[in-house]
C-alpha positions as CSV (number, residue, x, y, z in Angstrom):
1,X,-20.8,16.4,-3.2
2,X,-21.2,13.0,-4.4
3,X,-23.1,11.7,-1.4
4,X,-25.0,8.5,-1.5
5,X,-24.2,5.9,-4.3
6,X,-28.2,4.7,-5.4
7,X,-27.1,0.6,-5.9
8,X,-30.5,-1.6,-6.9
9,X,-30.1,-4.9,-7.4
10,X,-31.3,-6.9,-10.6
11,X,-30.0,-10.3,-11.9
12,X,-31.1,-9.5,-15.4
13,X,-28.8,-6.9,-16.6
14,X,-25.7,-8.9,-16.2
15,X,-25.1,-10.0,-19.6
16,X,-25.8,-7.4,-21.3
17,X,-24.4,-4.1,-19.0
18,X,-20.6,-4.0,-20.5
19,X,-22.1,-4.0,-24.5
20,X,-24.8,-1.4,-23.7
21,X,-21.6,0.3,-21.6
22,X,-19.6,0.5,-24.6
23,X,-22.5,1.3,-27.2
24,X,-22.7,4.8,-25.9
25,X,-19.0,5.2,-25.5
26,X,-18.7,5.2,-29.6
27,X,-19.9,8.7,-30.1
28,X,-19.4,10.4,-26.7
29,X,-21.1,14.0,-25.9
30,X,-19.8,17.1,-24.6
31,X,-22.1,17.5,-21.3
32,X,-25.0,19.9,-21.5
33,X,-25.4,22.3,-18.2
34,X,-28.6,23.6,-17.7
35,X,-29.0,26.2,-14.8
36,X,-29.4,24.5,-11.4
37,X,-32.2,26.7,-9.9
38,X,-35.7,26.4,-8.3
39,X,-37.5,26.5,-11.6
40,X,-35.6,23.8,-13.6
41,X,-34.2,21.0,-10.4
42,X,-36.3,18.3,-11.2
43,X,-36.0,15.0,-8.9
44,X,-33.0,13.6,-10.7
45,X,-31.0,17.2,-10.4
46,X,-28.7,16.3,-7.3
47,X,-27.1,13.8,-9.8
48,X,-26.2,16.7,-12.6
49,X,-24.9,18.9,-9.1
50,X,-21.5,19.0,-10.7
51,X,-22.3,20.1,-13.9
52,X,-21.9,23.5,-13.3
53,X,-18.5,23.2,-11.3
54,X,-17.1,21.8,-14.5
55,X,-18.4,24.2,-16.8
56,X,-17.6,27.6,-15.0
57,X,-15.8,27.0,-12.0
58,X,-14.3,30.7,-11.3
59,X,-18.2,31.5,-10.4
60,X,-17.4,29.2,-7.5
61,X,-13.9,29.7,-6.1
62,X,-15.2,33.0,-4.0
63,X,-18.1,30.9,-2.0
64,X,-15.6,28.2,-1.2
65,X,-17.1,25.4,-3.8
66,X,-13.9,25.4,-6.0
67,X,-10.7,25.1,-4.5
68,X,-8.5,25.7,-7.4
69,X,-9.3,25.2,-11.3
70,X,-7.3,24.8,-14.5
71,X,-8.0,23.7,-18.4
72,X,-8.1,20.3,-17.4
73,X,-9.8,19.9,-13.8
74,X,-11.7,21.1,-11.2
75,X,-11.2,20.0,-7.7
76,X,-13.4,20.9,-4.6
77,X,-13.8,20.0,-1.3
78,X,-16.8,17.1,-1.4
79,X,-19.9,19.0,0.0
80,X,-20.7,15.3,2.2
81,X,-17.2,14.1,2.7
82,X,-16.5,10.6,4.4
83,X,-13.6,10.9,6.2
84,X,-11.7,14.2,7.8
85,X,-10.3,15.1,3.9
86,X,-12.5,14.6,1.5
87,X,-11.7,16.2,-2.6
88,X,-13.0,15.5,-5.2
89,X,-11.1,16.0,-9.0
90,X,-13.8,16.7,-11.8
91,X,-12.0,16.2,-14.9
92,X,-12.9,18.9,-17.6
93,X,-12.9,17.2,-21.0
94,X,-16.3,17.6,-22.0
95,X,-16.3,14.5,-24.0
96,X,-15.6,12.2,-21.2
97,X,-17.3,14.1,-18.2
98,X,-21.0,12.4,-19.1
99,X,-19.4,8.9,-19.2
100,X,-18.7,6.2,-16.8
101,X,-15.2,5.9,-15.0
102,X,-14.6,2.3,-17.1
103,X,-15.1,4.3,-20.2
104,X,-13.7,7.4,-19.8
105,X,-10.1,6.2,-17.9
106,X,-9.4,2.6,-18.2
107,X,-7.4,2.2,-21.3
108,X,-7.8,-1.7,-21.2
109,X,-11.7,-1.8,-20.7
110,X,-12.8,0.8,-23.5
111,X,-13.1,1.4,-27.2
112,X,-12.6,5.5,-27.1
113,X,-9.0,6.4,-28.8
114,X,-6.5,8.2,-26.5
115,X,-7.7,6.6,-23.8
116,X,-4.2,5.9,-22.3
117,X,-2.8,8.8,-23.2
118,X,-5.8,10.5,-21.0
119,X,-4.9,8.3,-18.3
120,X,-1.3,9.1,-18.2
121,X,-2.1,13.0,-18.0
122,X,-5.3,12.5,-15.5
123,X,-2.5,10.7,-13.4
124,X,-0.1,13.6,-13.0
125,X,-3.1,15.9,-12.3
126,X,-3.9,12.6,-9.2
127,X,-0.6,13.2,-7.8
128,X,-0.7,16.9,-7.6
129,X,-4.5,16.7,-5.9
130,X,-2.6,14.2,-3.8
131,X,-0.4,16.7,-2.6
132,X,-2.9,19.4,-1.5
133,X,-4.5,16.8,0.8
134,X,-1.7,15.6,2.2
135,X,-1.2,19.2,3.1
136,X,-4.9,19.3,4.1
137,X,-4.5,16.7,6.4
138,X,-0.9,17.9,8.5
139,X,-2.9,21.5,8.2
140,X,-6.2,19.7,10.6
141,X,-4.1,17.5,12.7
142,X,-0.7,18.9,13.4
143,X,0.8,15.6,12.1
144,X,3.0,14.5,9.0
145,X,1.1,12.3,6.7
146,X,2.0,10.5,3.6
147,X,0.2,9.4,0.2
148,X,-0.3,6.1,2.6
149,X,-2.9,7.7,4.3
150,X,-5.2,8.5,1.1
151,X,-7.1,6.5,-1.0
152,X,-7.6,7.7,-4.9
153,X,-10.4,6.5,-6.9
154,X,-13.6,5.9,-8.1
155,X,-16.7,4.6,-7.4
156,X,-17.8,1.6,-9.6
157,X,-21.5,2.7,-9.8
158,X,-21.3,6.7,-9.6
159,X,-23.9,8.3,-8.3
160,X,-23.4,11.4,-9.8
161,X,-23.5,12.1,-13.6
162,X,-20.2,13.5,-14.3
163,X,-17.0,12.2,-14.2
164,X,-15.2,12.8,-10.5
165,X,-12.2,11.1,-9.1
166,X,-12.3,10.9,-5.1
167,X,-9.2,11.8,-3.3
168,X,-10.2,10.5,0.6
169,X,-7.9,10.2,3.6
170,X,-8.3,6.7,5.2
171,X,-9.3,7.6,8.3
172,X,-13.4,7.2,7.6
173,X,-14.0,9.7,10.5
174,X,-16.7,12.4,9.5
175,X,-20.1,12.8,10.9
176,X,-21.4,12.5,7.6
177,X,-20.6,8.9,7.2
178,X,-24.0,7.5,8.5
179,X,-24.9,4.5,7.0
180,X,-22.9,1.0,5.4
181,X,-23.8,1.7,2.3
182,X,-21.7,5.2,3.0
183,X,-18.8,3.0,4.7
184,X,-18.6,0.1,1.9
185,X,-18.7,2.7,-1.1
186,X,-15.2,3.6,0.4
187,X,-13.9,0.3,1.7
188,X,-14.5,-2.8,-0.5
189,X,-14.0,-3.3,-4.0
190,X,-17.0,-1.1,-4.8
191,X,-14.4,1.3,-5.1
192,X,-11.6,1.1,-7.8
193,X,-8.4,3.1,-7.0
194,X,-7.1,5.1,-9.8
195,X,-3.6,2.8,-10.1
196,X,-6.4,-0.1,-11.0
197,X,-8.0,1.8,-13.4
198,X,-5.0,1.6,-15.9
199,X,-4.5,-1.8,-16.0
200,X,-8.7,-3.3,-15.3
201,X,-9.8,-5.1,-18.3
202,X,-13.2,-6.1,-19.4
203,X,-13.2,-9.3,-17.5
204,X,-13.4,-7.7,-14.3
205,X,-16.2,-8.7,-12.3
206,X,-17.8,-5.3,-12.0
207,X,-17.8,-4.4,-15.6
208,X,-19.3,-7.6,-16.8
209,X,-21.4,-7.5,-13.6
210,X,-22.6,-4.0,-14.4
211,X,-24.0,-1.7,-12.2
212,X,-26.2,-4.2,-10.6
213,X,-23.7,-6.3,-9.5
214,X,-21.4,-3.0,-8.2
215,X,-24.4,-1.9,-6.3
216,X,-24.8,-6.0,-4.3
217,X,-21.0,-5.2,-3.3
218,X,-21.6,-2.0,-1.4
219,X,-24.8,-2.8,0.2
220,X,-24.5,-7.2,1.4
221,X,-21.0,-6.9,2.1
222,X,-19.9,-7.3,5.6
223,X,-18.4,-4.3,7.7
224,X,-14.7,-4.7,8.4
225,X,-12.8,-2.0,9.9
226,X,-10.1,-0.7,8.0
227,X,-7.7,-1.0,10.4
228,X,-7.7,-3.6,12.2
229,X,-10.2,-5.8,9.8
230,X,-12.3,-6.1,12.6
231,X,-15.8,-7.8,11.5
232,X,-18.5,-6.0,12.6
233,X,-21.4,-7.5,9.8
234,X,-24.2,-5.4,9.5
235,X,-23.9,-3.4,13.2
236,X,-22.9,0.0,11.8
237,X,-23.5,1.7,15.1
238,X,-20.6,-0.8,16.4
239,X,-18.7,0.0,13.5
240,X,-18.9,4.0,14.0
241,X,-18.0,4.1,17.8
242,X,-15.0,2.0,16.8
243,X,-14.0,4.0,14.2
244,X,-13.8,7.0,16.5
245,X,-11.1,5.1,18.5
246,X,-9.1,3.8,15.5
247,X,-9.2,7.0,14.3
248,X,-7.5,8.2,17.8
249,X,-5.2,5.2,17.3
250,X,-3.7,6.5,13.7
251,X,-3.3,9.6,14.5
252,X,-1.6,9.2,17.5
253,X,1.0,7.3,15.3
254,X,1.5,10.4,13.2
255,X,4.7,11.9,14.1
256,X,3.7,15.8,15.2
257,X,4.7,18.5,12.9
């Protein structure tokens, strides 16, 4: 569901983006869900989409949109996903869902108290999402995969309002993937795996950057293929028709179940 990350670019936001960042992290907000129907989506309403998978997620288990859902999280299958398993974990603390990832997780690059301690349990709740898609995964291709074969994080500019943790096998093979800005959301350090989160401090590069700088990282890098680092620069089309045969490649590693 959290389909294309939004980056613009802008020099001047640079020096102030981490202060303004931690400003609003002082008094978080629980989120406010308004209804999601014809008469209230606005143009900005595919970014609040999630909203109402956090706040009542049993009205979505029988259509498919909620896989499974406890106190704590929510995770789903994402509705545009980049690769063959795509999740997504929608943490449920309503005073952290509205804020951004380097607020709300990383204990070292925030001033909210209990920040660690929401870490550590966010992790255990990673390793068992981890779990379902590793069964996801032998389930669609008959073969035994590993936590090797996921990647587990965030993006670094979200393009969706509430909290969400991706949980993405490595394979980038999905027909939705369509564009570099799709590829590079998933493959450079645009996006932050969870294990960084806990230890990323505030001179990292794409907090003091800010958004603006997050967004240049996704959109000028080159294209390198994941697997064999390939350079393909800006040629996506090349990029796509090799991806189908690396894809072929890995799984023909796979040991069958």
């Amino acid at each position: 569901m959290a389909d294309p990350n939004s980056p613009e670019m802008s020099s001047g936001v640079k020096r102030n983006a981490f202060s303004v960042l931690m400003a609003t992290a002082k008094k978080p907000k629980p989120a406010h869900v308004e209804p999601l129907n014809k008469s209230t989506q606005g143009p900005y309403s595919f970014r609040d989409a999630l909203a109402p998978l956090v706040q009542n997620p049993e009205s979505f288990v029988k259509s498919g949109e909620v896989i499974k859902y406890t106190d704590d999280y929510v995770l789903i299958p994402d509705k545009f996903p980049k690769a063959s398993v795509h999740l997504l974990i929608l943490p449920r603390d309503l005073t952290r869902t509205r804020l951004h990832p380097f607020q709300a997780l990383c204990p070292n690059a925030t001033k909210i108290i209990g920040t660690k301690d929401y870490y550590d349990k966010m992790s255990k709740i990673v390793r068992e999402c981890e779990d379902y898609a590793i069964k996801q995964l032998e389930d669609l291709h008959k073969r035994k995969f590993t936590v090797e074969d996921l990647k587990v994080g965030i993006h670094s500019t979200p393009s969706m309002s509430n909290l969400h943790i991706h949980v993405i096998s490595v394979d980038n093979y999905s027909e939705k993937l369509k564009n570099k800005k799709h590829y590079n959301s998933f493959n450079t350090p645009f996006f932050v795996s969870f294990d960084e989160l806990g230890t990323i401090t505030t001179d990292d590069a794409r907090i003091k950057g800010g958004p603006m700088y997050c967004a240049q990282i996704a959109s000028k890098g080159d294209l390198i293929c994941w697997r064999c680092e390939k350079n393909f620069q800006n040629q996506f089309k090349k990029l796509k028709d090799h991806l189908e045969e690396e894809f072929a490649l890995w799984k023909k590693e796979k040991a069958a179940t």
